[in-house]
GUZABA-773570 format. One line per 8 residues: number of its first residue (from 1); their letters; for each residue x, y, z of C-alpha. Coordinates in Angstrom, 2 decimals, padded with zeros to 5 digits. Layout:
BEGIN
NUM	A	X Y Z  ... .
//
This chain:
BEGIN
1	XXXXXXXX	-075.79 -099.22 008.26  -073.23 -099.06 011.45  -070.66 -100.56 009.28  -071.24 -097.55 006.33  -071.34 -095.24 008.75  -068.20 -096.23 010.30  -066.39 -096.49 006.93  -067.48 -092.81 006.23 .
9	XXXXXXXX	-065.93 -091.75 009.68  -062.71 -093.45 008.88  -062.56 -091.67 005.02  -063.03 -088.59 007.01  -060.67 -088.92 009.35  -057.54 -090.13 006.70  -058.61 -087.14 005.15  -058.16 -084.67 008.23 .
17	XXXXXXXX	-055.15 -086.59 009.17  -053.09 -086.31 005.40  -054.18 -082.19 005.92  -052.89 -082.24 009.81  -049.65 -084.58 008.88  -048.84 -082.00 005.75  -049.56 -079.14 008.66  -047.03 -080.85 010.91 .
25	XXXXXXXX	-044.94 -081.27 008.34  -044.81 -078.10 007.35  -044.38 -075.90 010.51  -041.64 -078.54 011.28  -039.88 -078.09 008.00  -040.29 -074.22 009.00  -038.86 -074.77 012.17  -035.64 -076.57 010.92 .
33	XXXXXXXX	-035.35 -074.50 007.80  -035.24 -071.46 010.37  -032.85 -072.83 012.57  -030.85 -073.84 009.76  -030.76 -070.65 008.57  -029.97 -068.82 012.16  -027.53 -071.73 012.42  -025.22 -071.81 009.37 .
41	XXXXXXXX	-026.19 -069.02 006.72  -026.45 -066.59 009.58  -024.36 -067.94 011.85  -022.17 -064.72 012.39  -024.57 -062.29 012.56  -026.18 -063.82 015.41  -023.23 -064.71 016.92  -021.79 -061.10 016.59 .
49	XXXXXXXX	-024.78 -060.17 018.54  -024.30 -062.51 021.23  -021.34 -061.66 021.64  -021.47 -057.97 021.85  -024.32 -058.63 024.90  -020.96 -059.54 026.89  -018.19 -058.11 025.71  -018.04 -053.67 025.38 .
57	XXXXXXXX	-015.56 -052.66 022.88  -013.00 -049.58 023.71  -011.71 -047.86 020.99  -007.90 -047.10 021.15  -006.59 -043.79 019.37  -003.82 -043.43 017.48  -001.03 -041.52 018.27  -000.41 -039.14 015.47 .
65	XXXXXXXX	003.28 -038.60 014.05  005.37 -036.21 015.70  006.91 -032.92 013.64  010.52 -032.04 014.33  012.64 -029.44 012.97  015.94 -030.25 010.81  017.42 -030.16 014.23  015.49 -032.52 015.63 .
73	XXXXXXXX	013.65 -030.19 017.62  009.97 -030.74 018.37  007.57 -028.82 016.70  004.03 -030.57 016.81  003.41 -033.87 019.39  001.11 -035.04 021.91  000.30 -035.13 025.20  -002.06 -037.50 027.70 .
81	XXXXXXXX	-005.85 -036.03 026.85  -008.50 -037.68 029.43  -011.62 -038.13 027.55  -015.05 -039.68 029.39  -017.39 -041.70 027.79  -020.61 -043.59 028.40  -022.82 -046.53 027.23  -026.21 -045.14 028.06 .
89	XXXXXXXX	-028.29 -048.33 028.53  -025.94 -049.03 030.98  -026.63 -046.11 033.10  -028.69 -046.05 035.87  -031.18 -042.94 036.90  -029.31 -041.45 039.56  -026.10 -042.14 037.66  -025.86 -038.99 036.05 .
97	XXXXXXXX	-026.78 -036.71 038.94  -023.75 -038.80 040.33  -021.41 -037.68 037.51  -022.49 -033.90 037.19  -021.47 -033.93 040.86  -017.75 -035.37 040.35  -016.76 -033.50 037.22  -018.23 -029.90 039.63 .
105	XXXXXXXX	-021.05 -029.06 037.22  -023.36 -026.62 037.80  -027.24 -026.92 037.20  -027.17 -025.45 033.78  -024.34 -027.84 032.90  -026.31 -031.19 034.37  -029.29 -030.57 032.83  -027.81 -030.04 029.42 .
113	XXXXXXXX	-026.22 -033.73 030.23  -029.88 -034.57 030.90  -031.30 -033.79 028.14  -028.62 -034.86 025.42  -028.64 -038.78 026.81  -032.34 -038.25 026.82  -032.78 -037.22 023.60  -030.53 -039.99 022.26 .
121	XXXXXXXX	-032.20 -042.55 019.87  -032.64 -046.15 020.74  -030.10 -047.83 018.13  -027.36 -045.52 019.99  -028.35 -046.16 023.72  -025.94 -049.49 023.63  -023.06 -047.75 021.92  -020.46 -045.47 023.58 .
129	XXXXXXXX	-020.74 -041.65 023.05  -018.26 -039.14 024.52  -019.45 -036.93 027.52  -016.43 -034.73 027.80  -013.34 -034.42 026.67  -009.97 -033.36 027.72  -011.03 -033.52 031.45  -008.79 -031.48 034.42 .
137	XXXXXXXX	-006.78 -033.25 036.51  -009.14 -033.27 040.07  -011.95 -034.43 037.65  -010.09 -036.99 036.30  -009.12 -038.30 040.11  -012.68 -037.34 041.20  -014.45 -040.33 038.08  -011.37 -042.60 038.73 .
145	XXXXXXXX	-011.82 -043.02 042.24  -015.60 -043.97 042.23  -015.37 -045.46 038.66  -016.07 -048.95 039.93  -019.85 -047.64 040.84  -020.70 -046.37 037.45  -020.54 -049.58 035.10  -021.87 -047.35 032.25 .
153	XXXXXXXX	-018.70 -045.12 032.61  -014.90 -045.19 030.91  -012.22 -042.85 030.94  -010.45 -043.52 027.74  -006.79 -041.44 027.79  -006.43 -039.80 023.97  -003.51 -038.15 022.88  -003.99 -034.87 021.92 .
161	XXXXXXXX	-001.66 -032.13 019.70  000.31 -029.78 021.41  002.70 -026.98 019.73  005.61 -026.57 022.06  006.56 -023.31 019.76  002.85 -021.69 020.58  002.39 -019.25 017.45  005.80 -019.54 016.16 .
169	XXXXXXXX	005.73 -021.44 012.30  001.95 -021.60 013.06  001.08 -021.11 009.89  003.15 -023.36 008.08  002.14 -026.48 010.74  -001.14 -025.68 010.71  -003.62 -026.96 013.24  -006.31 -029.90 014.03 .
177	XXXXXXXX	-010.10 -029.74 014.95  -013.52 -032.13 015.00  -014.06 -033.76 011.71  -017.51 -032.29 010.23  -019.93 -034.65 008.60  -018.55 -033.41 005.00  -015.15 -034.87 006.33  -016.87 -038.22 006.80 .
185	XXXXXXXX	-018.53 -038.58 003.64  -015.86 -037.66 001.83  -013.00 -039.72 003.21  -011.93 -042.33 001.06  -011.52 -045.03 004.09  -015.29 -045.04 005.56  -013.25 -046.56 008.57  -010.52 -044.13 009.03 .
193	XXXXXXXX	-012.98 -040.99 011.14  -015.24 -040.83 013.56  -017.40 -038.09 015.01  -015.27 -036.27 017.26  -011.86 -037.13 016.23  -009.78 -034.88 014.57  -008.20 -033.80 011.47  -005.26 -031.34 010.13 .
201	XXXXXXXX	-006.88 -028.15 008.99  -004.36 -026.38 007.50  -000.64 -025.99 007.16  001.21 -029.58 007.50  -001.25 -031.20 009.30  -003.42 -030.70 006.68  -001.15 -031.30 003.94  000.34 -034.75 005.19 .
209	XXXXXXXX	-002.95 -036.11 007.54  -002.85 -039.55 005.91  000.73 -040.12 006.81  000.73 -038.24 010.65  -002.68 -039.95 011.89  -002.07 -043.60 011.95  -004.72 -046.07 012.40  -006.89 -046.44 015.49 .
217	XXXXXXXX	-006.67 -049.72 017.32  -009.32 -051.44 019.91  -009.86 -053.69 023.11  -012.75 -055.89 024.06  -013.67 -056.72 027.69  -016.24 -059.26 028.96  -019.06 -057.88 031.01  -021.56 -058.83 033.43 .
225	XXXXXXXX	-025.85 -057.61 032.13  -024.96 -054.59 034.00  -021.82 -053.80 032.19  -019.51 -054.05 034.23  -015.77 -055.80 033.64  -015.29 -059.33 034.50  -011.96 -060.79 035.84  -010.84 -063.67 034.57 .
233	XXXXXXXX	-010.17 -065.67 031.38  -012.59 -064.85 028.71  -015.31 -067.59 028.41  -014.16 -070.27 025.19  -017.15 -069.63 023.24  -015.73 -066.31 021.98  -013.89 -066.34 018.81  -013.55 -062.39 018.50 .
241	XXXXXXXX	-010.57 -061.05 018.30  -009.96 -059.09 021.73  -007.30 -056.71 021.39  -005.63 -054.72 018.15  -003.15 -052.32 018.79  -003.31 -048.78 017.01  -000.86 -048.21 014.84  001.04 -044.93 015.15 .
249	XXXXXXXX	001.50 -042.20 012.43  004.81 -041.33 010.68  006.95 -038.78 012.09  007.83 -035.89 009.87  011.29 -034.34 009.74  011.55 -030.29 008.38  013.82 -028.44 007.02  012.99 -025.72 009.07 .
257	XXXXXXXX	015.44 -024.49 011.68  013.34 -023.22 014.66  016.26 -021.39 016.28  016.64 -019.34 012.99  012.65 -019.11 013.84  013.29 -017.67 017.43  015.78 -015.35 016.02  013.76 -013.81 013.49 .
265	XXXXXXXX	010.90 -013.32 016.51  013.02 -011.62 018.81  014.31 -009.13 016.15  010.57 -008.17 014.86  009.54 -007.36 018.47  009.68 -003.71 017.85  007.52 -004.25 014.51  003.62 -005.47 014.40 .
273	XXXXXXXX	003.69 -007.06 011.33  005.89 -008.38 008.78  007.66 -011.39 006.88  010.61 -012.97 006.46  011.94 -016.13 004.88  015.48 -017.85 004.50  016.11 -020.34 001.98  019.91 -022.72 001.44 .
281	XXXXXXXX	021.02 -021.41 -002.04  022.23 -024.84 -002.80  019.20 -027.07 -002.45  016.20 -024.97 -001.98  015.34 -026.22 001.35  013.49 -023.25 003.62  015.34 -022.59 007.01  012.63 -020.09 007.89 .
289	XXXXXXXX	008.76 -018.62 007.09  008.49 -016.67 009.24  005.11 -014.70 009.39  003.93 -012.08 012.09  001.22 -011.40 013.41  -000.21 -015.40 013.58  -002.41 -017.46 015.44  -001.59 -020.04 018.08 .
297	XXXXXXXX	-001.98 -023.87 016.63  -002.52 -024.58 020.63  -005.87 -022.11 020.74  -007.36 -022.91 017.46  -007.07 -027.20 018.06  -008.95 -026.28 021.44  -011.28 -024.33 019.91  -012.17 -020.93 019.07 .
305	XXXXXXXX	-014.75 -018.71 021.47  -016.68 -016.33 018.58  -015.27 -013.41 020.61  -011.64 -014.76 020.48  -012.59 -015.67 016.20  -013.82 -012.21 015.39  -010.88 -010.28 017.03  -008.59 -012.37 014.61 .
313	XXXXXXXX	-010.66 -011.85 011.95  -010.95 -008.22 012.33  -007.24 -007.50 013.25  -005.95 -005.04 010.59  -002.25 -006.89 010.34  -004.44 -010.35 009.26  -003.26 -013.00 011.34  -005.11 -015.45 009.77 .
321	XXXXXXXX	-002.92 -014.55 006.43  000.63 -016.56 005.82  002.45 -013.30 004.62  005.24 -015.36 003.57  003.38 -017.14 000.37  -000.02 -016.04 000.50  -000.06 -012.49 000.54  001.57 -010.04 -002.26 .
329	XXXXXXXX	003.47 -006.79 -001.89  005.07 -004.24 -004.45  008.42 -005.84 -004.07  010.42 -002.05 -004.59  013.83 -001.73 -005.28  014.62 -005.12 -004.56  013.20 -005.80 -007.92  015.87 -003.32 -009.42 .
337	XXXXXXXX	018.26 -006.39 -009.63  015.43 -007.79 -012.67  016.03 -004.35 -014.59  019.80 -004.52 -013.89  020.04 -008.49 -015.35  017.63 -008.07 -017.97  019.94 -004.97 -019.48  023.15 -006.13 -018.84 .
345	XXXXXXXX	022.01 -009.93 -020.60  020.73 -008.73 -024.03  024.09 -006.13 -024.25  021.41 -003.00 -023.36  023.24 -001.20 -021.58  027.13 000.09 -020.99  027.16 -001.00 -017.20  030.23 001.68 -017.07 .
353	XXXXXXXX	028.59 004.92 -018.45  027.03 006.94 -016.28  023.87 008.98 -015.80  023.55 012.46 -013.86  020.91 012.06 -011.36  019.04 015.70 -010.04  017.05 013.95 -007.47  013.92 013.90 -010.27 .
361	XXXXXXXX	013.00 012.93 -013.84  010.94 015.00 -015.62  009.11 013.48 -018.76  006.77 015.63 -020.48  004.59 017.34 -017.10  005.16 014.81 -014.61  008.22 014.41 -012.49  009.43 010.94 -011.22 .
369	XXXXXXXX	011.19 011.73 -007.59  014.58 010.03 -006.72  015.18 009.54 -002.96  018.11 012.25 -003.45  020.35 013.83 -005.63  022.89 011.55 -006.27  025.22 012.95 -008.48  026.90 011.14 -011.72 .
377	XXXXXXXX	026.37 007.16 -011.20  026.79 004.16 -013.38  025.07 000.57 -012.93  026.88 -000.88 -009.69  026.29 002.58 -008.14  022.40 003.02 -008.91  022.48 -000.81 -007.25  024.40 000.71 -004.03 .
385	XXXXXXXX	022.98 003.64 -003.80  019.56 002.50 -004.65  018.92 005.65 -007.45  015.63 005.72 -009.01  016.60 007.88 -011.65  019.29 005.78 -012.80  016.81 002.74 -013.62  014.18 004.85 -014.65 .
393	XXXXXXXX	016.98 006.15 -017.06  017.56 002.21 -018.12  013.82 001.53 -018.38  013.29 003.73 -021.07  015.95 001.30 -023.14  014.95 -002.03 -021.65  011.58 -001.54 -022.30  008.60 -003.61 -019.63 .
401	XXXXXXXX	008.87 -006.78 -021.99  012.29 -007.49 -021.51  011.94 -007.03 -017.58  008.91 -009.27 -017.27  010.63 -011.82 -019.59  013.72 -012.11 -017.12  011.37 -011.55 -014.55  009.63 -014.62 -015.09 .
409	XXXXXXXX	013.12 -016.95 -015.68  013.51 -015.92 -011.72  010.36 -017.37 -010.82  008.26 -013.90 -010.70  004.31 -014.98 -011.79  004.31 -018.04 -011.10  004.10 -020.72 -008.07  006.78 -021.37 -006.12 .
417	XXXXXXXX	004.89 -025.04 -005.90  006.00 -025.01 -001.97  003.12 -027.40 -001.69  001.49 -026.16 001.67  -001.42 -023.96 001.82  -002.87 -021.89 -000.57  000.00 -019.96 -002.29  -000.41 -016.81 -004.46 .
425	XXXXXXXX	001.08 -016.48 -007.82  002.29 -012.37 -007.72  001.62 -010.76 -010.74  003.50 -008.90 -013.81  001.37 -006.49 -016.45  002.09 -006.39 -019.70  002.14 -003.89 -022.61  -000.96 -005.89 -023.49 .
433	XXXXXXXX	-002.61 -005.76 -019.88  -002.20 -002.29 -020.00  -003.40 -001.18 -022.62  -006.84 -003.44 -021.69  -007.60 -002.23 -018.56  -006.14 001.92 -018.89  -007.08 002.32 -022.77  -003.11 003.27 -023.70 .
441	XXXXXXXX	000.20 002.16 -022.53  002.61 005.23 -021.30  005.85 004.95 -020.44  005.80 005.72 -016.80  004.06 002.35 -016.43  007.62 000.87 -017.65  009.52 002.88 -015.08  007.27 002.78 -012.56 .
449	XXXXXXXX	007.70 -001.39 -013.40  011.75 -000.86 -013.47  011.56 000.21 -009.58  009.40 -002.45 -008.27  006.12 -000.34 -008.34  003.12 000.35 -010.31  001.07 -002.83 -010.44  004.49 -005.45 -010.09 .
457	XXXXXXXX	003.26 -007.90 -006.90  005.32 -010.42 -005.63  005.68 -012.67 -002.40  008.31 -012.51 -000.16  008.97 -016.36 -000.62  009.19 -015.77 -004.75  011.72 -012.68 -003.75  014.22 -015.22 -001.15 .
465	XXXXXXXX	014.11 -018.18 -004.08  015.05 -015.20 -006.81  017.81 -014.09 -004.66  018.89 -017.56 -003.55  019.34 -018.12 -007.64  020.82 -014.99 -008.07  023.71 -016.25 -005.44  024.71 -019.70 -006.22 .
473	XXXXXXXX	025.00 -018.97 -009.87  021.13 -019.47 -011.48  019.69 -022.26 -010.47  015.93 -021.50 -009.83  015.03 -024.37 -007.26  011.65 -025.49 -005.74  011.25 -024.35 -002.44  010.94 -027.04 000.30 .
481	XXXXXXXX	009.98 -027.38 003.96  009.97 -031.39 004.45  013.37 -033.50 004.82  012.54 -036.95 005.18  009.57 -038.93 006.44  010.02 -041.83 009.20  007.77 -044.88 010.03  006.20 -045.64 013.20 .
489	XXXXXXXX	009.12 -048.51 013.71  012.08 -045.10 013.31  013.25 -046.14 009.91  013.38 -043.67 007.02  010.42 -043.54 004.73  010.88 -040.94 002.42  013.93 -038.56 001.83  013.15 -035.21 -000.45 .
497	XXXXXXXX	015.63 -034.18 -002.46  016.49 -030.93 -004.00  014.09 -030.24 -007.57  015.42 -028.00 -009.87  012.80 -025.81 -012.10  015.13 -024.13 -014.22  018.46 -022.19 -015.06  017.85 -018.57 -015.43 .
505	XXXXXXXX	020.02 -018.43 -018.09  021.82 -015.41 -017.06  025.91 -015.51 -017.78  028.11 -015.94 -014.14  030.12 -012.57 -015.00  026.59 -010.55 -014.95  025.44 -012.45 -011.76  029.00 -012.02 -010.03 .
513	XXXXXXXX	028.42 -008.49 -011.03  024.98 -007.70 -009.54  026.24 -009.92 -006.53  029.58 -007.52 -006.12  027.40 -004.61 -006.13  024.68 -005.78 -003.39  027.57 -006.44 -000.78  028.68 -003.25 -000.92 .
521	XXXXXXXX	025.18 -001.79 -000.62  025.70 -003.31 003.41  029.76 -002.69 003.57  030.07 000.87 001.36  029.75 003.79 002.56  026.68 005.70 000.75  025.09 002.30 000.88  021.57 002.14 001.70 .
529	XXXXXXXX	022.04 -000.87 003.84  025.46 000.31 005.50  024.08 001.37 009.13  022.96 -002.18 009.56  026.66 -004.08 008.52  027.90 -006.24 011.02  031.18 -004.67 011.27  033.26 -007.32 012.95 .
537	XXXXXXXX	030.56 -009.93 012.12  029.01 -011.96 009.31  029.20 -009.98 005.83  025.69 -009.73 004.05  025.36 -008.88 000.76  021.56 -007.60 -000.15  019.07 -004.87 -001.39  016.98 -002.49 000.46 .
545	XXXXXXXX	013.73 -001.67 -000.47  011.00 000.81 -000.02  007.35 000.21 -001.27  004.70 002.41 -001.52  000.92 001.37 -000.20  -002.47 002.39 -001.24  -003.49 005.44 001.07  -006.20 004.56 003.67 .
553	XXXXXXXX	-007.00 008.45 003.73  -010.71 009.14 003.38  -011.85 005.32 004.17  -013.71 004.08 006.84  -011.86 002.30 008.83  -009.01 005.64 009.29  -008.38 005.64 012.80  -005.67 006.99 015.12 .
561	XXXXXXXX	-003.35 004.63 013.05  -003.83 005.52 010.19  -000.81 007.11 010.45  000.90 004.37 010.47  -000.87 002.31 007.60  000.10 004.55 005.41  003.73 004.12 005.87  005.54 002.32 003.25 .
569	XXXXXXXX	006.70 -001.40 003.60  010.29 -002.16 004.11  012.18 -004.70 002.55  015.60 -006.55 002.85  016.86 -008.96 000.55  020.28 -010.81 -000.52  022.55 -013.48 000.80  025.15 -014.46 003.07 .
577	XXXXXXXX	027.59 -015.21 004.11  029.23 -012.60 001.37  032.30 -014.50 000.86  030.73 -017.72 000.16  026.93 -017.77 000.03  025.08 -020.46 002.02  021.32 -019.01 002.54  019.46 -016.02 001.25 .
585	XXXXXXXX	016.85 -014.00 002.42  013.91 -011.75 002.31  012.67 -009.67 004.85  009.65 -007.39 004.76  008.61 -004.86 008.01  004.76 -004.31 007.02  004.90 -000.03 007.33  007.86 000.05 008.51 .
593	XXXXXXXX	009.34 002.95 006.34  012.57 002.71 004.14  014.16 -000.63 004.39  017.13 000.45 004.93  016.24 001.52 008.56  013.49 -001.03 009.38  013.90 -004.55 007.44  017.92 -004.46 007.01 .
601	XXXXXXXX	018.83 -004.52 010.44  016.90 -007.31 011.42  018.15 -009.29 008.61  021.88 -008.65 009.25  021.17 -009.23 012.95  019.58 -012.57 012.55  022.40 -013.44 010.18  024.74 -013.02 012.86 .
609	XXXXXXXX	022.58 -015.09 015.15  022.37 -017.77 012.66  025.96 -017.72 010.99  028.41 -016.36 013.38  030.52 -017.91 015.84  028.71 -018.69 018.99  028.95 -016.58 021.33  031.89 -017.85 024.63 .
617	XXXX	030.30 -019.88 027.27  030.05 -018.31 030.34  033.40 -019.38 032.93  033.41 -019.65 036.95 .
//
């Protein structure tokens, strides 16, 4: 019986033993599969971890590409920006009542600091997050000198744009601010942003971002559990990579000429608003867009106050709008050199016989005024003396097809393709149009077209290229404001050259001809331009014009200038020098009456500036 008994036990116990040595077996083989999995398949997760628990990474900014003018002026860099942040796990309770009281901030300010690293979720306590940025100069020495007692603290120095020329070209190099979170979705480099860096917005440093903001760079340091730097060699079991330097951004070169820029300032001083642009005849390349009133690049990359926004916003001579390409005016009798070409190239008209002007046309009740009686004049004297009736005469022959059809070969109606901004197209009507939108088509609509007026709209950048044609023969180029493009190492890039869209097709004699007749509308006497010649200076050859506005009469916003809303614009435009063309022009004085007396002298003047001799430096 003892001997049964004991076999039993023994059956029982082989049994219990196979189910323990499989249990054994099995939280072993666990065991060694796990560590064979933290050990080799995830070997670099878990070192990445390890190693982030003593090493803090600090990002390192790029510096974005510098802007200079075709002189080599500079136009958009950066300067030393002092930004603070802080790894929050790493601070300590009083460490923040510590900070409030070195950056001097008041209770409302240190509780707001409070609260924001409260509120912060746990996956973001061990990661750095900006507490201020661009910090003044005592704060900065204030942090720096106790920096060594706040382990959870760095001051990180980011360079940040400045605009040495304030407002000047503001529109046309545009501004930065924060990226928003559409920014970061839609970049095509999930890398390339990060909340609270920053990002052109409009102008060039929106157009060419992905050349001017280089790459951002970073440096690891080894830390102690509390954060804070260790001297020393780093410790051999770290295989990270330590430092990467940030690659800068390429440096832009324009063809803008920012003393042309200061020139053009100085002689609008008198006027509140207005345009101007100056283009080389030869290559299309702009010297100057020049656009007044405009914001300050420096104000909006710092950031707007909603007071400071909504008196922009509500200014009545727009700031906020490029008046150079985005805007559109009547263009007035600077469009009278269209009528003039478009006769004299289809054979319409005998530029020699002349037509008696009584100051008015009549046609059937309505009278068409003239600026004056001017007597008995033929084609080269309506263009000098600027008479309405004259072209209003021609109109009737030429008829609004043939003027839209040559206006369009001079680039009228259509896109400069500048390729900055948002740039408006102008607009011509048609017989067609015409006929849609007012039921019948009457003739005035052709003269009012002839004159610049009725619903002709142009920009003052589609007027300079038509005049720049107009002068070196009729070439119709592509306007352009960028030269060349260098890397971060100095060496060239890119290099633009000049793009042709078309040739007018209008015959040299008839372009020699208009061009003979707008000189002497500056240097005759009985010229419209002739009070604003340089006498002893640079000869300009160019058209005055005078464009009528809608009336503000009767609407809300008449005030005590009203007045002066309701003045007609003034334009300039032509070419010079007159001997031997080099730029042209346009120049438009928002209200500022006839152009002869408001846009011409500025654009002679600035000519001068720009063109003349220098003037003798001063002798002891």
């Amino acid at each position: 019986m003892i001997t049964l008994s004991q076999r039993r036990e023994v059956g029982e116990f082989r049994k219990r033993y196979r189910w323990m040595a499989l249990f054994v077996v099995l939280v072993f083989g666990g065991i060694i599969g796990r560590i064979a999995q933290v050990q080799l398949f995830q070997r670099d997760r878990w070192s990445g971890i390890a190693q982030e628990n003593i090493t803090k990474t600090l990002e390192l900014p790029a510096t974005r590409g510098i802007i200079r003018d075709v002189e080599g002026r500079v136009v958009a860099s950066n300067r030393p920006s002092y930004d603070v942040y802080a790894t929050p796990r790493l601070l300590r309770a009083d460490d923040l009542d510590r900070i409030a009281s070195l950056m001097g901030l008041d209770e409302e300010q240190s509780e707001a600091l409070r609260k924001r690293i409260a509120e912060l979720p746990a996956s973001r306590r061990s990661q750095q997050i900006e507490l201020f940025d661009d910090i003044e100069r005592d704060q900065l020495a204030a942090l720096d000198t106790h920096l060594a007692e706040l382990p959870g603290l760095d001051i990180v120095t980011v360079p940040l744009r400045d605009y040495p020329y304030s407002a000047l070209g503001g529109h046309l190099i545009g501004y930065l601010n924060e990226v928003n979170e559409e920014d970061l979705s839609s970049a095509s480099d999930p890398d390339a942003y990060r909340p609270g860096d920053r990002i052109g917005r409009n102008g060039l440093e929106k157009r060419y971002e992905s050349l001017l903001r280089g790459s951002r760079g970073f440096r690891r340091v080894v830390v102690d559990a509390r954060g804070r730097a260790l001297e020393g060699d780093r410790p051999s079991s770290l295989d990270v990579q330590m430092l990467q330097k940030p690659v800068p951004g390429h440096d832009l070169q324009l063809t803008l000429d920012m003393r042309l820029m200061e020139a053009f300032d100085q002689a609008f001083r008198p006027h509140p608003s207005g345009a101007a642009v100056v283009v080389d005849i030869h290559t299309g390349a702009i010297r100057a867009l020049y656009s007044k009133p405009v914001y300050d690049p420096n104000e909006m990359s710092s950031g707007l106050s909603t007071a400071r926004y909504a008196a922009l916003t509500n200014d009545p001579f727009r700031p906020l709008i490029d008046k150079t390409i985005y805007e559109t005016y009547f263009p007035g009798s600077t469009f009278k050199v269209v009528t003039a070409l478009a006769a004299l190239e289809d054979g319409v008209v005998d530029p020699m016989q002349r037509v008696e002007c009584l100051g008015f046309l009549k046609i059937g009740r309505q009278k068409f005024r003239c600026s004056k009686r001017h007597e008995w004049v033929d084609l080269y004297d309506a263009i000098v003396q600027s008479c309405n009736v004259y072209f209003w005469e021609l109109a009737e022959e030429v008829g609004i097809e043939r003027i839209n059809r040559f206006a369009r070969a001079l680039g009228f109606a259509e896109r400069t393709g500048i390729g900055v901004n948002s740039e408006a197209k102008g607009f011509l009507a048609t017989r067609e149009w015409y006929e849609r939108h007012y039921g019948a088509f009457r003739i005035g609509y052709t003269l009012n077209t002839a004159i610049g007026q009725g619903n002709t709209r142009v920009t003052v950048l589609q007027i300079a290229m038509a005049y720049a044609a107009i002068a070196n023969g009729g070439t119709l180029y592509v306007p352009q404001v960028l030269q060349n493009v260098k890397a971060p190492d100095g060496s060239l890039s890119e290099t633009f050259q000049p793009r042709i869209i078309r040739d007018v097709g209008i015959s040299p004699e008839h372009l020699e001809m208009v061009r003979r007749a707008l000189v002497d509308v500056v240097h005759e006497e009985g010229g419209t331009a002739y009070r604003a010649r340089n006498e002893d200076g640079v000869r300009v050859g160019g058209k005055t014009g005078t464009a009528q506005v809608v009336s503000r009469r009767g609407r809300a916003e008449e005030s005590t200038s009203a007045w002066y809303l309701d003045r007609s614009h003034g334009w300039f435009a032509g070419f010079a020098p007159a001997e031997d063309a080099q730029v042209a022009f346009a120049v438009l004085v928002e209200h500022g009456g006839s152009g002869g007396a408001s846009a011409a002298p500025i654009a002679t003047w600035v000519m001068q500036q720009y063109l003349g001799e220098p003037p003798p430096e001063a002798t002891e």
